[in-house]
MIGU-685812 format. One line per field, with one value per residue: residue number from 1; residue in three letters; chain; x, y, z of N, C-alpha, C, O in turn. Coordinates in steps of 0.02 Angstrom, whole numbers, plus 50000, padded with zeros to 5 digits. Layout:
BEGIN
num	NUM|...
residuo	ala|...
cadena	A|...
nx	X|...
ny	Y|...
nz	Z|...
cax	X|...
cay	Y|...
caz	Z|...
cx	X|...
cy	Y|...
cz	Z|...
ox	X|...
oy	Y|...
oz	Z|...
end
This chain:
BEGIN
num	1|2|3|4|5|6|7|8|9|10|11|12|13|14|15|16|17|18|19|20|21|22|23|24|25|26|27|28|29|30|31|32|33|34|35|36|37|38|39|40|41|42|43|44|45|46|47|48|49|50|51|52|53|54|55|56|57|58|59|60|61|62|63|64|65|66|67|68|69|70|71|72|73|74|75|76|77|78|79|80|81|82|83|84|85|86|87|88|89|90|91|92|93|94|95|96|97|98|99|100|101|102|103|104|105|106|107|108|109|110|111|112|113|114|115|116|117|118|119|120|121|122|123|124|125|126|127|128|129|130|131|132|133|134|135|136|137|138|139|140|141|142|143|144|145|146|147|148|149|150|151|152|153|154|155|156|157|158|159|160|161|162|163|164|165|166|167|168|169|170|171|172|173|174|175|176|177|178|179|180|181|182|183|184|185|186|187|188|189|190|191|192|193|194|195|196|197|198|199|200|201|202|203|204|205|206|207|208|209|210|211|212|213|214|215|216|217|218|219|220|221|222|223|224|225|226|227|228|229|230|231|232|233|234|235|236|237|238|239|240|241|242|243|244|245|246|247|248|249|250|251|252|253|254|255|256|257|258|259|260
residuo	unk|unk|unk|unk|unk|unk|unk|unk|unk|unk|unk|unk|unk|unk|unk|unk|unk|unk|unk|unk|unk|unk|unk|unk|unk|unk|unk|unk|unk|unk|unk|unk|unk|unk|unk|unk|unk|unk|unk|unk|unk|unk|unk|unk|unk|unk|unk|unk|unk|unk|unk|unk|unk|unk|unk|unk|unk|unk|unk|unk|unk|unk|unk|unk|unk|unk|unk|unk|unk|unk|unk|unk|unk|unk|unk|unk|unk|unk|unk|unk|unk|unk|unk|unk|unk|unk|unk|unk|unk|unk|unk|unk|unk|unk|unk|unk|unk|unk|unk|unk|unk|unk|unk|unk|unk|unk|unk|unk|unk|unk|unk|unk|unk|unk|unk|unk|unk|unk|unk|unk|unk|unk|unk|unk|unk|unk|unk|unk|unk|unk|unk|unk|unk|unk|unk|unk|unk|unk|unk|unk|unk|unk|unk|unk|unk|unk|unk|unk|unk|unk|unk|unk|unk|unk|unk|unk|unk|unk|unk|unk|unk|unk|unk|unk|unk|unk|unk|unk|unk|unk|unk|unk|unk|unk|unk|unk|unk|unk|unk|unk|unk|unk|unk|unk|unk|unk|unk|unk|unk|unk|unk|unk|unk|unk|unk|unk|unk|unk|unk|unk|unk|unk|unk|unk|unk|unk|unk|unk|unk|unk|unk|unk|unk|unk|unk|unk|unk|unk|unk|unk|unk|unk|unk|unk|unk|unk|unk|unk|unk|unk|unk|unk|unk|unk|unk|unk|unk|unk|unk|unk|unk|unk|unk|unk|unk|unk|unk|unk|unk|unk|unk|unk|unk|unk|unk|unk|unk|unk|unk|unk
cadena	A|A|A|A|A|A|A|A|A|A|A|A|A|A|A|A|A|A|A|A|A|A|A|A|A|A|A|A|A|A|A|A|A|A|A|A|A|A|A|A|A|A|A|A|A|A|A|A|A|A|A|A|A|A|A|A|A|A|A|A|A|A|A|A|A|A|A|A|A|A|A|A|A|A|A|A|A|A|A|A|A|A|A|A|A|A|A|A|A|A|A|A|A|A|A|A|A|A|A|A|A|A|A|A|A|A|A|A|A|A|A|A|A|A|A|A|A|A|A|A|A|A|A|A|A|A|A|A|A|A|A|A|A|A|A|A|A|A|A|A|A|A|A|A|A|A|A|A|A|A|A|A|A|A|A|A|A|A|A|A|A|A|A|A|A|A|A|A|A|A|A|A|A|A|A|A|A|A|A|A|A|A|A|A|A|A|A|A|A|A|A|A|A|A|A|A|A|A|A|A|A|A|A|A|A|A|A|A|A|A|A|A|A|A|A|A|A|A|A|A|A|A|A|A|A|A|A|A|A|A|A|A|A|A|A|A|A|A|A|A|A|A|A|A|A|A|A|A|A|A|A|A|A|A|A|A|A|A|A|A
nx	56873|56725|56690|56626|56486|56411|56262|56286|56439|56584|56685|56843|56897|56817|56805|56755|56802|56803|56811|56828|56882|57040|57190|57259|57236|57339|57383|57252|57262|57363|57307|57206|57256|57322|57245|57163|57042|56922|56819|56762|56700|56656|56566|56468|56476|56601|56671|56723|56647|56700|56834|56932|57059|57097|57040|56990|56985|57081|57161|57126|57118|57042|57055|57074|56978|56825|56704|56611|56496|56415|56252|56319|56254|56116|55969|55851|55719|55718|55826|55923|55909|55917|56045|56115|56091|56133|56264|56290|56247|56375|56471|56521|56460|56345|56309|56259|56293|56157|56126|55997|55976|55907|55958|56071|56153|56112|56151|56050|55986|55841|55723|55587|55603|55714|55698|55566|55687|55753|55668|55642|55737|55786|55707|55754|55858|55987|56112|56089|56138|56107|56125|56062|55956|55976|55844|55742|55641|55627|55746|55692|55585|55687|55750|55627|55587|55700|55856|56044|56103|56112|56154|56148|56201|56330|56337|56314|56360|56545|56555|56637|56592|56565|56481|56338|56225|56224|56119|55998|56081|56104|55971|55934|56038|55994|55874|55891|55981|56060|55994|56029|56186|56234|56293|56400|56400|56450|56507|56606|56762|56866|56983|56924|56790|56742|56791|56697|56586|56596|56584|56452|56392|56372|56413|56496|56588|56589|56702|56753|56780|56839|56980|57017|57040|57110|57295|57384|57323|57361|57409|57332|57202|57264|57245|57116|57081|57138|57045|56932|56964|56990|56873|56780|56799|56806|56674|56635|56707|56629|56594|56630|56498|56432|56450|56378|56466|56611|56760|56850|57014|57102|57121|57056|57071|57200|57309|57414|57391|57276|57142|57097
ny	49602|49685|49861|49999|50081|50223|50339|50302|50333|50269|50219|50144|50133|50089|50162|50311|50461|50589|50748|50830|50867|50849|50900|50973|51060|51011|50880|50813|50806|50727|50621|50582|50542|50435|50362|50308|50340|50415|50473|50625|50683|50859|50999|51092|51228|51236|51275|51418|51520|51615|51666|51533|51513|51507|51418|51232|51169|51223|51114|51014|50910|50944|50867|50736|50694|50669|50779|50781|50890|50931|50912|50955|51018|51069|51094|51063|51017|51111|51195|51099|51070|51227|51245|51145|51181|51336|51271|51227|51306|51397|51299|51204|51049|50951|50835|50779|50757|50712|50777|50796|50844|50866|50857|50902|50809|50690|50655|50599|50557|50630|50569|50602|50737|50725|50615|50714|50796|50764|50704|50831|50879|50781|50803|50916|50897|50833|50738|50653|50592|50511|50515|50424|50326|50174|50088|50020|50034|50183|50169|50131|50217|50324|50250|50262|50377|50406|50398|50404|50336|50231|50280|50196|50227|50148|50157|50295|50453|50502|50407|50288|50158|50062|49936|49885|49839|49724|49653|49727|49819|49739|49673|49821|49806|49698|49718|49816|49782|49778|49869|50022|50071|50043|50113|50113|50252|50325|50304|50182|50111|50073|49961|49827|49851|49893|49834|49727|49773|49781|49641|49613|49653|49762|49909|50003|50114|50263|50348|50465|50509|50420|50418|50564|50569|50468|50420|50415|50489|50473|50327|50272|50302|50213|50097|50077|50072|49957|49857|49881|49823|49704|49659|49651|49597|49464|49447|49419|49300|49220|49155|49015|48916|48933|48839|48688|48574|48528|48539|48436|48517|48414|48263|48115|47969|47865|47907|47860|47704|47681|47600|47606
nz	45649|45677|45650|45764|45713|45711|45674|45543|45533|45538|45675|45745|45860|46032|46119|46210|46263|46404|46423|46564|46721|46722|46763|46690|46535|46440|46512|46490|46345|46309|46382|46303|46177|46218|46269|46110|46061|45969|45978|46049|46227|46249|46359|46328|46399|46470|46335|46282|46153|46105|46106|46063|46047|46176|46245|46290|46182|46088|46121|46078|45957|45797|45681|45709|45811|45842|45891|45998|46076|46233|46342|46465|46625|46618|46674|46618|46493|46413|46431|46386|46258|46196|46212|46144|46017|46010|46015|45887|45803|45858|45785|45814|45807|45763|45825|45975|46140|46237|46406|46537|46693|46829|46996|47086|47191|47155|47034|46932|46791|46718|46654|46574|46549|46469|46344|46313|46259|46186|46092|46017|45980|45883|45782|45752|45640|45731|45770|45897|46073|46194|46360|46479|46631|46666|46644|46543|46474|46462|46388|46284|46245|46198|46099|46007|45957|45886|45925|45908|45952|46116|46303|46411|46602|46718|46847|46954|46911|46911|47011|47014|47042|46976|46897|46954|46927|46800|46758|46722|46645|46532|46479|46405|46309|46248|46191|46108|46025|45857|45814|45852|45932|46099|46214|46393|46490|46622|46796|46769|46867|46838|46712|46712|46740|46635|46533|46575|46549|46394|46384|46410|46305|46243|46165|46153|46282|46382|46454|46590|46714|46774|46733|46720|46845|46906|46961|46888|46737|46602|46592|46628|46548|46433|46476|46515|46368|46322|46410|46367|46249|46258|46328|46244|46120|46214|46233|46095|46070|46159|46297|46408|46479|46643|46766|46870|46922|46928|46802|46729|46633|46591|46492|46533|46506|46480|46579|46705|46762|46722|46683|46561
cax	56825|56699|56701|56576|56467|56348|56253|56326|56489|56628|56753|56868|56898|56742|56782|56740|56815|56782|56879|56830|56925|57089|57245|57291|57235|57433|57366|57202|57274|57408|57282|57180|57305|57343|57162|57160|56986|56907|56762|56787|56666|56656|56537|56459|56467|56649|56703|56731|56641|56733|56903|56934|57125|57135|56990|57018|56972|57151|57204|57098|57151|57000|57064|57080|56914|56742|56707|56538|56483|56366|56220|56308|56228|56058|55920|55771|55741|55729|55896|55958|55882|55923|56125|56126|56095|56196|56330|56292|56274|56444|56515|56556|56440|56265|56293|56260|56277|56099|56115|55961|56004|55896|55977|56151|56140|56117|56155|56046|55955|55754|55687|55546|55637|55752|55629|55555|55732|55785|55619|55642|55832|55806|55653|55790|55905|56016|56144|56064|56154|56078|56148|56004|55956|55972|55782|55738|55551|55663|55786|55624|55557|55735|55739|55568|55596|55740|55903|56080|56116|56062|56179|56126|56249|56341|56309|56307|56432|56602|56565|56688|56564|56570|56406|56319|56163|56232|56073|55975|56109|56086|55922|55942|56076|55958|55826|55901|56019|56057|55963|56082|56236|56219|56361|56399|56417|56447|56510|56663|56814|56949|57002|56875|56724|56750|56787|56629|56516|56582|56560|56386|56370|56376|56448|56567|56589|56613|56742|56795|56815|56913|57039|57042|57056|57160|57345|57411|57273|57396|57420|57241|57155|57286|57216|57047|57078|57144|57008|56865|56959|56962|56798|56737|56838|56780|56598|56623|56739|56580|56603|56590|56441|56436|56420|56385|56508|56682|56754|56941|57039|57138|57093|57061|57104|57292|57343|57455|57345|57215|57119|57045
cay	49627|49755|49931|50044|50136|50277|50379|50318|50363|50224|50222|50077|50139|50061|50206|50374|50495|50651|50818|50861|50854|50850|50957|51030|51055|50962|50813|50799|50794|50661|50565|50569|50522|50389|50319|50292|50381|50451|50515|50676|50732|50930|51012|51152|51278|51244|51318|51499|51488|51676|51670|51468|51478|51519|51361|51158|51172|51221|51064|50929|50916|50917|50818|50680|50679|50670|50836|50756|50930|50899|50986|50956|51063|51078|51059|51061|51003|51162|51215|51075|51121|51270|51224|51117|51237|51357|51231|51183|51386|51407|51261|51111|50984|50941|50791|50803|50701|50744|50773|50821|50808|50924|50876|50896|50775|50628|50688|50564|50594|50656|50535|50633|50776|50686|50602|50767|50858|50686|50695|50887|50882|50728|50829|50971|50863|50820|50660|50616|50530|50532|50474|50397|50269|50079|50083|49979|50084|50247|50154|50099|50255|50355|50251|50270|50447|50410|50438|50388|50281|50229|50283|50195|50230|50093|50164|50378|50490|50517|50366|50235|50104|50013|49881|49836|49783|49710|49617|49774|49842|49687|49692|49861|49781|49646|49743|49877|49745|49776|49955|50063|50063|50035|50140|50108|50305|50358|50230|50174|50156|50037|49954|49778|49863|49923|49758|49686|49824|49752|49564|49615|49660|49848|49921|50074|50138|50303|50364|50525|50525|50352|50425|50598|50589|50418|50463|50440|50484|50444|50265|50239|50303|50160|50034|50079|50049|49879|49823|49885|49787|49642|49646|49658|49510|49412|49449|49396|49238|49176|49133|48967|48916|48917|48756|48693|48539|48559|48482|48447|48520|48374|48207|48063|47921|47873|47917|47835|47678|47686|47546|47623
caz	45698|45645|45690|45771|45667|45731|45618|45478|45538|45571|45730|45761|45949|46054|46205|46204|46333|46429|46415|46604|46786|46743|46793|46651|46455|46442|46522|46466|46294|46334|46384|46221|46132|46252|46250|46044|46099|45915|46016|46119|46238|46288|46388|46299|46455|46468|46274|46240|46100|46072|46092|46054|46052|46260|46263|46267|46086|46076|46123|46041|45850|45769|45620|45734|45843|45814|45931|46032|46152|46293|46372|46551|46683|46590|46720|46596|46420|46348|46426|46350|46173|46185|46229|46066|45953|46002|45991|45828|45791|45836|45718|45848|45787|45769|45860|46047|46214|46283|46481|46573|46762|46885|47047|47094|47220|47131|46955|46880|46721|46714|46596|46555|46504|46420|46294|46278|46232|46105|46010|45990|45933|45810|45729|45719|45632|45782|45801|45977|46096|46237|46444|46539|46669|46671|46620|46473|46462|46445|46328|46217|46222|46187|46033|45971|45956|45823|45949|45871|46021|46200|46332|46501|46659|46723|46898|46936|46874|46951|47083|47003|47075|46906|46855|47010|46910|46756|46712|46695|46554|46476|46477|46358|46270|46213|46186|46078|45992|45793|45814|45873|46002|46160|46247|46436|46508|46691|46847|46777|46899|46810|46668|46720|46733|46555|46510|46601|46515|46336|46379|46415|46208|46241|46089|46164|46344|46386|46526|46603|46796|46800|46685|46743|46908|46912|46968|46815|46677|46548|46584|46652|46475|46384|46526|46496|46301|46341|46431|46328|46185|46286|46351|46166|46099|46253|46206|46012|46065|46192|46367|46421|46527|46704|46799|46962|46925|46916|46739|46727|46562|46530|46478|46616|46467|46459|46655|46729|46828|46710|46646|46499
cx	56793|56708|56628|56549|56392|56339|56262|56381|56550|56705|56778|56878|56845|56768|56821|56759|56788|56839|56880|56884|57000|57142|57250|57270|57270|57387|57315|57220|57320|57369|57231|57204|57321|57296|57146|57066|56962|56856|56769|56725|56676|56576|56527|56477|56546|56694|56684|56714|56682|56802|56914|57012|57144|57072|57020|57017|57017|57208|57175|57079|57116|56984|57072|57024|56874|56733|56605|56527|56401|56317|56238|56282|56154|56026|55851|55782|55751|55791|55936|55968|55917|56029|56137|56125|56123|56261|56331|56295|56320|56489|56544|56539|56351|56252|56296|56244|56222|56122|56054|55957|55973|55920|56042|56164|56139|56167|56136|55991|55887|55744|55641|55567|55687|55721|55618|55604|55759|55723|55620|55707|55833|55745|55689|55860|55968|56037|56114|56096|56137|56072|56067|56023|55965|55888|55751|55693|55587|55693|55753|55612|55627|55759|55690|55566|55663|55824|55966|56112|56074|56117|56161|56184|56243|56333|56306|56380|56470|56600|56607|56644|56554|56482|56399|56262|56159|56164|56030|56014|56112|56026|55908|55985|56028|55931|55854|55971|55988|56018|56021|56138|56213|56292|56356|56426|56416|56471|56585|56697|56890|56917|56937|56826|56705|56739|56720|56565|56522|56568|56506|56350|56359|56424|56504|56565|56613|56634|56748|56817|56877|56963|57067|57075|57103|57220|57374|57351|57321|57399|57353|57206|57198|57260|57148|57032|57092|57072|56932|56891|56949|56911|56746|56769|56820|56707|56583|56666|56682|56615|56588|56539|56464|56401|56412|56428|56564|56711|56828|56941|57088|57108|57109|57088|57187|57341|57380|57412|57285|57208|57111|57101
cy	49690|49811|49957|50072|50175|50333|50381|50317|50289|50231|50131|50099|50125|50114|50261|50389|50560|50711|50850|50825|50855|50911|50998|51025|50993|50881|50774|50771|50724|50600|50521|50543|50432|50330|50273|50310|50403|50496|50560|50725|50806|50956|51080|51216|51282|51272|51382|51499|51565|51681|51568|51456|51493|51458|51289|51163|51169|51158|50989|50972|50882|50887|50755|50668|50701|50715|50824|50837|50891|50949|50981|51007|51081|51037|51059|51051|51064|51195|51172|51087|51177|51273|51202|51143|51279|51322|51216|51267|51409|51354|51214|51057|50968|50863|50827|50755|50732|50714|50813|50810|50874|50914|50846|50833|50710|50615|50602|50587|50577|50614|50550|50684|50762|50673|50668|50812|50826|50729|50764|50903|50846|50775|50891|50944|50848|50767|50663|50567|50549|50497|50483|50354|50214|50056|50073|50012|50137|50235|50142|50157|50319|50330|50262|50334|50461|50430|50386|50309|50288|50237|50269|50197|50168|50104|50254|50399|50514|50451|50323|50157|50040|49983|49835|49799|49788|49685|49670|49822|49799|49676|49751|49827|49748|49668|49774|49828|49753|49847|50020|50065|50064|50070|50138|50190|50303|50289|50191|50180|50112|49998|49860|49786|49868|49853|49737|49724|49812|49699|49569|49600|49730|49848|49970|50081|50220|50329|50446|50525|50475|50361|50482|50615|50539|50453|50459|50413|50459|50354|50222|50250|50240|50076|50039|50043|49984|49843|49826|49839|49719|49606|49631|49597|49467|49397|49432|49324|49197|49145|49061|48963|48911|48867|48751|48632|48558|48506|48492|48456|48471|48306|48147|47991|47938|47891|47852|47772|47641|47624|47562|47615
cz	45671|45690|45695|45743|45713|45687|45523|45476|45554|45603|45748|45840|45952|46111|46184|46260|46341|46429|46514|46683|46769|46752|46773|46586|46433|46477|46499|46395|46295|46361|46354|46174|46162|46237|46157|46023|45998|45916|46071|46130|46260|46295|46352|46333|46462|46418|46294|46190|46067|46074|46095|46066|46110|46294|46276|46219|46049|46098|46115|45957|45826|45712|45638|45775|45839|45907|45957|46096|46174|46316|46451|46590|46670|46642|46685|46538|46372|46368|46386|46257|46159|46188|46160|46017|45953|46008|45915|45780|45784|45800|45764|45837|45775|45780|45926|46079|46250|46356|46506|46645|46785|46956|47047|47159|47206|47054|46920|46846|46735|46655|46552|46504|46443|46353|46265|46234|46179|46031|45997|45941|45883|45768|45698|45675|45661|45762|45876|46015|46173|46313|46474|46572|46635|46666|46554|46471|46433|46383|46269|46179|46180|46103|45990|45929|45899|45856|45915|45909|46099|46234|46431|46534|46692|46820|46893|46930|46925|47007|47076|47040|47028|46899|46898|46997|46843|46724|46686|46629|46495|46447|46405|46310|46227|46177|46125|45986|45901|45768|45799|45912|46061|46191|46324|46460|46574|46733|46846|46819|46863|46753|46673|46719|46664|46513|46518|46559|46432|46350|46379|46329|46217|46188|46098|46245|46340|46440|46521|46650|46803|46790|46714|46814|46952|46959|46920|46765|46624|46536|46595|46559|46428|46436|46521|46408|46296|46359|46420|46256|46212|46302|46274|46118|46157|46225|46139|46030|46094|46243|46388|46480|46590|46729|46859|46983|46912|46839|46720|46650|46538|46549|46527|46560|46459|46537|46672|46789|46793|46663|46557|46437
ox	56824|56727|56582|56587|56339|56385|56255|56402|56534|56759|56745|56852|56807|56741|56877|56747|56755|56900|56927|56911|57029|57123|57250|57287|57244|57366|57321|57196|57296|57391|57215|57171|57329|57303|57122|57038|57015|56843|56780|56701|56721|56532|56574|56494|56564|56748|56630|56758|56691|56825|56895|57033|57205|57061|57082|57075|57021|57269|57192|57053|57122|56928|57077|57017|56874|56749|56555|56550|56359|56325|56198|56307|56127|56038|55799|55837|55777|55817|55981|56012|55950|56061|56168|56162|56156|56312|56382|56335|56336|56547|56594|56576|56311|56205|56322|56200|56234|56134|56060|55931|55997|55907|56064|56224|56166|56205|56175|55953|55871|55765|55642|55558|55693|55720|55645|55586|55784|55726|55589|55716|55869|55752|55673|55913|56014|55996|56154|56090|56156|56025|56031|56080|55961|55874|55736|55726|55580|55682|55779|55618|55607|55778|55706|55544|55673|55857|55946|56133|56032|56159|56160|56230|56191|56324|56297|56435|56447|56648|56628|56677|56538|56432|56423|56243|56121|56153|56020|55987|56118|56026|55877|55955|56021|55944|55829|55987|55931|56017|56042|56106|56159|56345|56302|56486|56368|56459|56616|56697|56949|56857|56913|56792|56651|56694|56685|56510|56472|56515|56482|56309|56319|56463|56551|56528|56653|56591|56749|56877|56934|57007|57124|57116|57128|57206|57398|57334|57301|57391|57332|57190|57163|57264|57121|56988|57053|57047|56887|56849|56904|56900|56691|56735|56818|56689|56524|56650|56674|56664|56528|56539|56518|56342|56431|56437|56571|56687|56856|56902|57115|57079|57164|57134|57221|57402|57368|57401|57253|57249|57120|57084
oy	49738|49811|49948|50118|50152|50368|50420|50300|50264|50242|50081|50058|50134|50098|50269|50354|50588|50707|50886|50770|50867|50969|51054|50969|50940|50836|50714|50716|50670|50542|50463|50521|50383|50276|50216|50289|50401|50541|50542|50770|50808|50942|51119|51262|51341|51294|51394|51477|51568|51709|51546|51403|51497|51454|51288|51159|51136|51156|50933|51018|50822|50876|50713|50606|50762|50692|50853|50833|50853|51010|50995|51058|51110|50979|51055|51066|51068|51228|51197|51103|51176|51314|51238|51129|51286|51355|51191|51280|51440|51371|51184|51009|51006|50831|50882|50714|50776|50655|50873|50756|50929|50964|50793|50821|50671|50571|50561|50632|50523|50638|50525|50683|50787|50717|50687|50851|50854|50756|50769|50930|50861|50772|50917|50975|50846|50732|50698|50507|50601|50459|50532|50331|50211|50001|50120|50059|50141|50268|50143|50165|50354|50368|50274|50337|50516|50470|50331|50253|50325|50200|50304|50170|50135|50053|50280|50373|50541|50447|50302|50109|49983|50020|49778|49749|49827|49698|49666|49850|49811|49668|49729|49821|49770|49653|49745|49844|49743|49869|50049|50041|50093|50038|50164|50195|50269|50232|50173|50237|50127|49994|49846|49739|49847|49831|49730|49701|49824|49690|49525|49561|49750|49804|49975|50038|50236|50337|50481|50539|50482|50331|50479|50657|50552|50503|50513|50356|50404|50325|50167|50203|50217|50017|49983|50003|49951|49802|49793|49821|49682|49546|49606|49558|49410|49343|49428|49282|49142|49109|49046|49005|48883|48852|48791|48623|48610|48451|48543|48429|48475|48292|48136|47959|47987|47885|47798|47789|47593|47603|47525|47623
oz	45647|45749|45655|45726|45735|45664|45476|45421|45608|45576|45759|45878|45904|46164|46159|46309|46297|46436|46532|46688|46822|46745|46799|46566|46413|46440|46488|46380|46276|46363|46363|46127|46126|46208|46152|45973|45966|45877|46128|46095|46302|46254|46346|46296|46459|46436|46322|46152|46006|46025|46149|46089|46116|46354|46273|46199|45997|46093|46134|45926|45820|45690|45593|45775|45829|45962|45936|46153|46150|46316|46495|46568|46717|46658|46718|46514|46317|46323|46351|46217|46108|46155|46121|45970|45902|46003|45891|45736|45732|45787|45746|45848|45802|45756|45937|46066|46292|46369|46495|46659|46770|46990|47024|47149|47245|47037|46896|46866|46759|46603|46496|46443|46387|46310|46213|46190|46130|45976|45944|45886|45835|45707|45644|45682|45619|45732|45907|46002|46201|46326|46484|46568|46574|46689|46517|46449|46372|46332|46213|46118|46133|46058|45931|45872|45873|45823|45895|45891|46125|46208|46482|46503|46700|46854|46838|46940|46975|47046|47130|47060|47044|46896|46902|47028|46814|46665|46625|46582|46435|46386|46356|46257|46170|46118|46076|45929|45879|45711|45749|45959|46069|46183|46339|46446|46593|46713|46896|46841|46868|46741|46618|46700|46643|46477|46468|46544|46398|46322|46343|46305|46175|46170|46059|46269|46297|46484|46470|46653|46825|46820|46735|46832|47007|46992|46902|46752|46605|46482|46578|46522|46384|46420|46523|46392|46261|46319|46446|46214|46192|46296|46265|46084|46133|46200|46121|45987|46068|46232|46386|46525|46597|46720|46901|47043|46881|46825|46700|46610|46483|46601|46554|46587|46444|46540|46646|46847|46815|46622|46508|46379
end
């Protein structure tokens, strides 16, 4: 089975997690580990980028994960811009999870701005990865612009409502197919949705709420890893078709009665 590659870069985990909501540093980590996760998001606004050893920083071992920060809380593209570079200033990465989200309320992503804050970051030599809508136009234009991947939400963030309109991520999937990844971000609430968001042909998923806020994150991030491998071996084995007859699995020759 091949492995993920973004950028150039190759991960055999297909799901990326989140460093935010949970209890404790201690758990968060336990459940990174748990996950087999090689992708770790953090939220730029959440490091110290000055004292690092009273941070999370201190507890994701950056010889083991690809250290993805975020522009969460950025309500405009040039906050976001402007977030990325000082991340990449202080030495975390010059990849970045673009978030542009102006209302708290919905927290779903400005498309506009978005676009605008991609094609400015990839012209600054940026990894781009960049959470949007379920809007194949957006997803067109998010690659056009040169971004490392497409990250549409599988519904809004934190709701656990999972993939109420699968055909529209497929839709991108299709579309974007042999380009770049397609990563399922935001919506998640269990270990089937995950699944359902690889059978689609999504290439990674990325969790945080399902896991952190589970009751046990530990066993939820190794149930999430399950069922994004599953979902991704379902989607390379091929589904059989759906019928509107019913079609028995064993053979009607040789019964007991039977002429034949």
């Amino acid at each position: 089975m091949e492995n993920l590659m973004i950028a150039g870069r190759t991960f055999q985990s297909r799901l990326m997690v989140g460093t935010g909501k949970y209890s404790s540093f201690s758990q968060m980590k336990d459940a990174l580990d748990a996950s087999g996760a090689e992708i770790v998001t953090v939220a730029v606004r959440r490091v110290n980028l000055d004292e690092r050893e009273e941070s999370l920083l201190a507890y994701i071992n950056l010889d083991k994960y690809v250290l993805l920060p975020n522009t969460a809380g950025c309500r405009t593209a040039e906050e976001a811009v402007r977030t990325a570079r000082l991340a990449r200033a202080a030495g975390l990465s010059n990849w970045v999870k673009l978030e542009v989200i102006p209302d708290d309320g919905t927290l779903l992503p400005d498309p506009v701005a978005t676009v605008e804050a991609a094609e400015m970051l990839v012209k600054e030599g940026f990894v781009v990865l960049p959470y949007t809508s379920d809007d194949h136009h957006v997803a067109r234009r998010l690659l056009d612009v040169g971004c490392a991947t497409i990250m549409p939400f599988g519904s809004a963030i934190g709701t656990g409502q999972g993939l109420p309109n699968p055909e529209r991520l497929k839709r991108i999937i299709d579309m974007v197919a042999g380009r770049v990844p397609v990563v399922i971000d935001a919506g998640i609430g269990v270990p089937s949705d995950a699944s359902l968001a690889m059978e689609l042909g999504a290439d990674a998923v990325l969790i945080n709420t399902a896991i952190a806020k589970s009751a046990n994150p530990v066993k939820m991030a190794k149930a999430m890893a399950l069922g994004v491998e599953a979902g991704h071996l379902a989607y390379l084995s091929g589904r059989i078709p759906r019928t509107e007859v019913a079609s028995p699995s064993s053979p009607e020759i040789g019964l007991v009665g039977s002429t034949s």
